[in-house]
Phi, psi and omega in degrees: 000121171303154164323324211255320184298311186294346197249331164300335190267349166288297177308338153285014250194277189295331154294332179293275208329299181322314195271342175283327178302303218284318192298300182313326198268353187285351179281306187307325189264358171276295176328319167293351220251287182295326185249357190027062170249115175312280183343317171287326209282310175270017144289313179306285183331314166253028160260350155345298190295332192285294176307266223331316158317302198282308184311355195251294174352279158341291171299345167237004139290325184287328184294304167333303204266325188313309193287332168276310136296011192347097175295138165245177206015244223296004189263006195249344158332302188305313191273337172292300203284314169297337186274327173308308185304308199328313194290322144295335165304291163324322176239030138279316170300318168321297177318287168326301179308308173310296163321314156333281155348288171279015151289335200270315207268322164295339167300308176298019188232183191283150167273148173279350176179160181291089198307104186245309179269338153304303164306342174268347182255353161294313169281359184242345147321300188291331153325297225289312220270326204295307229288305178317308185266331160305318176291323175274023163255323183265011201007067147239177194251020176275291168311304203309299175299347173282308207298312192289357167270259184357348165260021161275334144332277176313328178276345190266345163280350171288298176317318162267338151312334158281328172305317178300321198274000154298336201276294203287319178314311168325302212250359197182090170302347193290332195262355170011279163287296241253337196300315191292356163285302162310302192265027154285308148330298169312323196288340198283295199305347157315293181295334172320290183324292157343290183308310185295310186291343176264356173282332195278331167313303182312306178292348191269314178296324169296289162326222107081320183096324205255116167307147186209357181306102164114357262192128161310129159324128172289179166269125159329000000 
């Protein structure tokens, strides 16, 4: 193994770490939300500050090796494609820290409904993100296309959960605040969601060669 193989295998390294902080704080802040424990909730916020590091770490490790190793085609691809996840990885965390947030503040209130579809839209978040940096470490691109068919999911449990919570505002103005806090949760695990499909997009540009952003799914 070359210097430069060891130094792309650190740098997949430090990305893994990054996407397990992110994946643990998108579970911990919906758990904080759902057992309404403050105490997890301002654990997230300040493992922020860790991702937000390594996401800076990262981009100048790629800078480092773009400028030093001037890489070609797929090593350089590789190093493109990594300043990019990062940077979703990062407001994936951002996203989490919101959930907290508002976690923070619905605990302190009577609850408005029993959490069900938000924890199930947690879990097929934190799927979509383990799943996404798995195809870009092993770039394949099959898993990269399962992840990005799975946020038509994510979307459609956001859809019915506002609907419902259109439902409770309707019938009791008293719920108000709180129904619209929830469902600012739901829109963060959107977007979570959303962040996983453009890493998985990414992993197809890597693999591939292709931009697919705006763009019909290819075909096998």
């Amino acid at each position: 193994m070359t210097r430069f193989d060891e130094e792309l295998t650190s740098l997949k390294e430090m990305i893994l770490k990054m996407g397990a902080l992110v994946e643990s704080s998108i579970k911990d802040s919906v758990r904080s939300l759902v057992e309404r424990d403050d105490a997890l909730a301002r654990t997230i916020i300040e493992r922020d500050h860790e991702i937000n590091a390594l996401d800076v770490q990262i981009d100048e490790e790629c800078i480092r090796l773009i400028a030093l190793m001037q890489p070609m085609a797929g090593d350089l691809r590789f190093l493109t494609t990594a300043m990019k996840i990062t940077t979703d990885l990062e407001r994936m965390g951002d996203n989490a820290v919101n959930i907290a947030e508002r976690a923070l503040e619905l605990n302190r209130e009577p609850i408005l409904k029993p959490y069900i579809d938000i924890p199930h839209m947690s879990q097929i978040a934190q799927g979509m993100t383990r799943d996404a940096l798995d195809a870009f470490v092993k770039k394949d691109k099959r898993l990269a296309m399962d992840v990005i068919m799975r946020d038509d999911e994510v979307d459609d449990l956001k859809y019915g959960i506002l609907e419902e919570l259109i439902s409770y505002m309707i019938r009791d103005p008293n719920t108000v605040s709180r129904a619209m806090k929830i469902s600012f949760v739901a829109q963060y695990l959107e977007r979570i969601a959303d962040h996983a499909t453009n890493i998985a997009e990414m992993v197809i540009y890597l693999v591939a060669g292709k931009i697919i952003r705006h763009m019909a799914l290819p075909k096998e």
